[in-house]
Every structure is written in structure tokens, then in C-alpha cells.
C-alpha positions in Angstrom: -9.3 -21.1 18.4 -12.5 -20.3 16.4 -14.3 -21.8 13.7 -15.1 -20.4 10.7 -16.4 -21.7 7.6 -16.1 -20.0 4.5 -17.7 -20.1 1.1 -16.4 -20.1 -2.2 -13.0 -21.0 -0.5 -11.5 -23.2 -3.2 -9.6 -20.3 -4.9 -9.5 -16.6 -4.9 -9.6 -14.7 -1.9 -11.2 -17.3 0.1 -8.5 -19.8 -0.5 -6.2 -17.3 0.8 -8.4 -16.3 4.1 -8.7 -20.0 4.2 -5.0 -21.0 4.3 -4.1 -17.8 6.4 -6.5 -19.0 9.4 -5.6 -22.6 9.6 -2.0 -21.6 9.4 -2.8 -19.9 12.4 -4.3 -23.2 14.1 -7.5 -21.9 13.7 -10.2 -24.4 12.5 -11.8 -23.6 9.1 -13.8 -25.7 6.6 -13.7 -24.9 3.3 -16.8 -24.7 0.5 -16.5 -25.6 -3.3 -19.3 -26.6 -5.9 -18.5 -29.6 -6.7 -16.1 -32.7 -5.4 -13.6 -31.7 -8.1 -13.3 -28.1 -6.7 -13.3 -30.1 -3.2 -9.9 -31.7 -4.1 -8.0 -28.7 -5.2 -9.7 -26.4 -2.3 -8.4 -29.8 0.1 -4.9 -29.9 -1.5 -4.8 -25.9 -1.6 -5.0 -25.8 2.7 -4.2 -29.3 4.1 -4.8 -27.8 7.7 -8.5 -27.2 7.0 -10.8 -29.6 8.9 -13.1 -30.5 6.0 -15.1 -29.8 2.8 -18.5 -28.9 2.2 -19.4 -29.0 -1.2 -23.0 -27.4 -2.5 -23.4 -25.3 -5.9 -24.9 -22.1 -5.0 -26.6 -21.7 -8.7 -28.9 -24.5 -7.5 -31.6 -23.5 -4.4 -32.1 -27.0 -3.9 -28.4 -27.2 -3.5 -28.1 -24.2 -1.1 -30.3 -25.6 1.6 -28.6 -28.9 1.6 -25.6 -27.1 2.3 -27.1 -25.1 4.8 -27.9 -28.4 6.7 -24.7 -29.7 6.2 -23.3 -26.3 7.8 -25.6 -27.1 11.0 -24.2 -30.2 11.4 -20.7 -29.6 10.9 -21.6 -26.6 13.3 -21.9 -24.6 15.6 -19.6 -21.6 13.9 -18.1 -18.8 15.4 -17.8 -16.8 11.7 -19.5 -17.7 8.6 -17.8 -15.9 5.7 -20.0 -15.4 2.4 -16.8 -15.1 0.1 -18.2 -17.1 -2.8 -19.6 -15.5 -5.7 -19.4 -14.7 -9.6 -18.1 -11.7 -11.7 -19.3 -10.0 -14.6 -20.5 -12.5 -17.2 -21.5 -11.9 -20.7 -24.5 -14.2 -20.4 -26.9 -13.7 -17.6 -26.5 -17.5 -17.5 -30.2 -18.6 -16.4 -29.9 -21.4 -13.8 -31.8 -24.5 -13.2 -34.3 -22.4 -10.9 -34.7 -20.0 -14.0 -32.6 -17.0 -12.4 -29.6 -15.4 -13.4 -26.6 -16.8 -11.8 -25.0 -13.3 -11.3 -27.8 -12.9 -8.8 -28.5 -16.5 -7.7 -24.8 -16.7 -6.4 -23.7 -13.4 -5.1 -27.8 -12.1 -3.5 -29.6 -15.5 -3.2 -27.1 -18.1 -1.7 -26.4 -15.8 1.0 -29.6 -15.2 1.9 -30.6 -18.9 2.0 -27.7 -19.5 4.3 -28.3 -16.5 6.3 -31.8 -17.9 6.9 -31.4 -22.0 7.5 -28.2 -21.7 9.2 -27.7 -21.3 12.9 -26.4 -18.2 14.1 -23.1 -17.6 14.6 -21.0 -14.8 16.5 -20.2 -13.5 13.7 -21.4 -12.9 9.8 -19.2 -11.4 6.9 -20.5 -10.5 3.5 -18.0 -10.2 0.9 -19.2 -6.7 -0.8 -17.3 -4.6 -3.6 -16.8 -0.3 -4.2 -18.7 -1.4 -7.2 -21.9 -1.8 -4.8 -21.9 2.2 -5.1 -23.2 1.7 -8.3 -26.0 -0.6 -8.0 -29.7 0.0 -8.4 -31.3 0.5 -5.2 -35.1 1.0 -7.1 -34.2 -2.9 -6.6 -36.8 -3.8 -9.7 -36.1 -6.9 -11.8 -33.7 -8.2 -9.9 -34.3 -11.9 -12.1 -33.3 -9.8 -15.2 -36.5 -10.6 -16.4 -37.7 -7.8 -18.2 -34.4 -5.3 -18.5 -31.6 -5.7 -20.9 -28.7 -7.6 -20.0 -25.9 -5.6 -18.2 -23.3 -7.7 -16.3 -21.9 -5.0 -14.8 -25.2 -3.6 -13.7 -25.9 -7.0 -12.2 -22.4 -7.5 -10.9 -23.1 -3.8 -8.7 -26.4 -5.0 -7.8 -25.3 -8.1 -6.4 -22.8 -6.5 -4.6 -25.3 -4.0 -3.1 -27.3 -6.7 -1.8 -24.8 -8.3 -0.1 -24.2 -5.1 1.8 -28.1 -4.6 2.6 -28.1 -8.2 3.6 -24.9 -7.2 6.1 -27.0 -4.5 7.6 -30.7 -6.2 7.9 -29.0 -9.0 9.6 -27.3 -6.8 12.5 -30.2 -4.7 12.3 -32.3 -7.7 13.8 -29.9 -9.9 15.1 -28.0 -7.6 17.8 -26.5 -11.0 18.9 -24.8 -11.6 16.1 -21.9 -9.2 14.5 -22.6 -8.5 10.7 -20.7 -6.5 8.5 -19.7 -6.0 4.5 -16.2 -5.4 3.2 -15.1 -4.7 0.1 -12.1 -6.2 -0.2 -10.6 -4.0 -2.9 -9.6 -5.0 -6.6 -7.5 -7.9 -6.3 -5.8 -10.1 -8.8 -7.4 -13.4 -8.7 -8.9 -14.8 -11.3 -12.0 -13.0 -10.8 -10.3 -9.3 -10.8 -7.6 -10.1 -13.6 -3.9 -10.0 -13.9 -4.3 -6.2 -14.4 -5.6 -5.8 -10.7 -3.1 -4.0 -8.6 -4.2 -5.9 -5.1 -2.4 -8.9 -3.7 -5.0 -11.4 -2.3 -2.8 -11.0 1.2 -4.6 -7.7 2.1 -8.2 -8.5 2.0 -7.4 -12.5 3.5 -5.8 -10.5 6.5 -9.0 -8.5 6.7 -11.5 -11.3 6.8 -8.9 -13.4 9.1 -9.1 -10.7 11.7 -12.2 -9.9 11.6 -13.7 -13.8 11.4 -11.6 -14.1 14.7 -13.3 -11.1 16.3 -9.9 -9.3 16.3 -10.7 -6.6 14.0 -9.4 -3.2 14.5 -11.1 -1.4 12.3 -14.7 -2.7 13.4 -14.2 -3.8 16.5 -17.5 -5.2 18.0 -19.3 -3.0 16.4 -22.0 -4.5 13.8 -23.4 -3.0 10.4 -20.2 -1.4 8.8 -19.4 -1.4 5.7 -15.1 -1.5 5.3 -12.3 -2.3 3.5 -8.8 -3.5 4.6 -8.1 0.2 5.4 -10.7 1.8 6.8 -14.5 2.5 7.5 -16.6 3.0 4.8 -20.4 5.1 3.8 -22.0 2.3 1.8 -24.8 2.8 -1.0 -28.0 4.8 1.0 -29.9 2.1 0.1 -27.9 -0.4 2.0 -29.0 1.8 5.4 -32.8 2.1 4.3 -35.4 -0.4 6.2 -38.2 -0.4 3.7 -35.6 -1.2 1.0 -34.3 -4.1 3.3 -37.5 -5.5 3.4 -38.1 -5.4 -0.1 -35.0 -7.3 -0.5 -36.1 -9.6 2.0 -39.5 -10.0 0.3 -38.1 -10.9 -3.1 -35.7 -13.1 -1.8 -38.4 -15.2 0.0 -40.3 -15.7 -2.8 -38.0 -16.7 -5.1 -36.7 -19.3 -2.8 -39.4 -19.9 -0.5 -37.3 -19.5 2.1 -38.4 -16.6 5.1 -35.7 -14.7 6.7 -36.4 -14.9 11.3 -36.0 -11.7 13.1 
């Protein structure tokens, strides 16, 4: 049985990956931001092993959880589910950085770093990735006008570069995207005509190395039905490395080849 820890697992799509693996006696730990969330998330899949709670707008926050990961540890799949939708207000967090991109680029990449290596990586991506900047300026939202969309796309295209850096220099470890389609939760609305079934099924497989559309194969980009061409920036080097860069110095953090 392998374990797998997933974050941003107390509702949403990573509830439902969440239940469907420990269903399957598999043994999963859960994530929420706060011991509130950690109840419901608890409650939600009585068959997880545990908890870890850490709120990915704070950096501070993010490396304790990273610790608390290594010692819960060692994982065979680490899923970066968690993350925010489109928000009116950039919502500056306590670091000073919009939470669009502290969340779904920056918590990632923190873990990514401090966290030991598992078998295998997954990075929850979005088809909205297709339309995110790839000149990858002002990422903080300092300077441009506020677009939650925009940032919403770019987030998602990070998440995707961050997939493909990772395999690119850690051929030990499997790392892939997936957009997991539009799905109603309460992040893709009512209106959404996904059940949260198809994607969970898709990140169950493939946290348990029993994917059939990737296979062992590393740096894809998919969805639950098939392979996918992500952004071009996603597959261009200097433009993982400028990612990279900026995510270093905003959390003073360095990403190990």
C-alpha cells in the first residue's frame, strides 16, 4: 500500500482523491489550513492516518509544514491539490504577496524544495494554464492591474513549469501536471459539468503509480482522458529558471538539482 499525502485535501477534489485512496486501504494524510479545516477534512475520510495542518498564504507557515511532512515521511506521492480560484481582491498576504500566487506557484515550490523526495510528484494544473503569461513579469501583481483570471492562468502555468523543472532534474522522481477538468466543487461552481469522481480517480491512479495514461513516464501534462501539449513556456529551460529565480527570492528558499 503506498503513502501519499495530499494538500488542500479538506474539500474539493482533494477530499475526494483523499477518501477514494484510503477506501482503498491505501495510507493518505490529509492537509487543511487551520485545526478547524483539520476536523471536517478528519470527519470527511475517517480512514486517513492523520492531519497536517499549515496555511499556505504564510511562507513561515509553508516550511513548517514542510518539516512536519519529513517527519511524518517518507512518501511515495506528494499531491499539490491545494490552491485558490479567481478572487476579486488580489488579497495581499502577511508576506506582502498576492494569495492567488502565494498558494497555487509559491507553496508548491517551498514544498517541492524542503521536502524529501518522493517517487512520485503531482501538480494540480488547469486548461486555463493555456492562457497564462509566460513573459512571467510581475508575478507579485506589483506593478500590473489586477486580473484574477490572469492570475488564476498564471498560477496554473506555473504549476505546470514546476511539473516539468522537477522531472527535468530529478529523473528519480516521476513529476507530472493534470488538469483535472472543470469540476463542480466549490471552487468550479454548481454550473460545472464535472463530477469530482473523474479527476479523484486520476490522481488516485496515478499517486499509486498505476496510471495508464502516463505510465512511468515523467513531465506530462494530462487530464483524466488523455495526454496533453501544455503552454510552450511550461517546456522552455530558461523560462524554468526564471521561475525558479523568482521563487527563491521571494521565499528565500533555493530549489536542489
Amino acid at each position: 500500500m503506498a503513502r501519499i499525502l495530499i494538500t488542500g485535501s479538506s474539500d474539493g477534489i482533494g477530499q475526494a482523491a483523499a477518501k477514494l485512496l484510503a477506501d482503498q486501504g491505501h495510507k493518505v494524510t490529509l492537509h487543511a489550513r487551520n485545526a478547524s479545516r483539520a476536523s471536517e477534512a478528519k470527519a470527511a475520510v475517517p480512514k486517513a492516518e492523520g492531519v497536517l495542518i499549515g496555511d499556505l498564504t504564510n511562507i513561515a507557515d509553508v516550511k513548517e509544514l514542510a518539516k512536519k511532512a519529513n517527519d511524518s515521511g517518507p512518501w511515495d506521492a506528494v499531491v499539490h491539490n491545494a490552491g485558490l480560484g479567481p478572487s476579486s481582491s488580489i488579497g495581499k498576504t502577511a508576506d506582502g504577496i498576492g494569495s492567488t500566487f502565494a498558494v497555487n506557484t509559491l507553496a508548491p515550490y517551498i514544498l517541492t524544495c524542503l521536502m524529501n523526495k518522493p517517487k512520485r510528484l503531482l501538480y494540480l494544473s488547469s486548461s486555463m494554464h493555456s492562457s497564462g503569461d509566460g513573459s512571467l513579469k510581475d508575478l507579485t501583481w506589483s506593478n500590473r492591474t489586477w486580473d484574477p483570471y490572469q492570475a488564476y492562468c498564471d498560477s496554473k502555468l506555473h504549476d505546470t513549469m514546476l511539473a516539468n523543472v522537477v522531472a527535468r532534474y530529478w529523473p528519480d522522481v516521476q513529476s507530472c501536471s493534470l488538469d483535472p477538468g472543470w469540476i463542480s466543487t466549490k471552487m468550479g461552481g454548481a454550473n460545472a459539468p464535472g463530477v469530482v469522481a473523474t479527476p479523484s480517480k486520476a490522481i488516485g491512479d496515478y499517486a499509486v503509480g498505476n496510471s495508464g495514461l502516463t505510465g512511468d513516464r515523467t513531465g506530462v501534462y494530462f487530464n483524466p482522458q488523455a495526454l496533453k501539449t501544455p503552454h510552450s513556456a511550461a517546456n522552455d529551460e530558461k523560462k524554468q529558471e526564471q521561475l525558479l529565480k523568482i521563487c527563491e527570492e521571494l521565499s528565500g528558499v533555493s530549489f536542489s538539482a
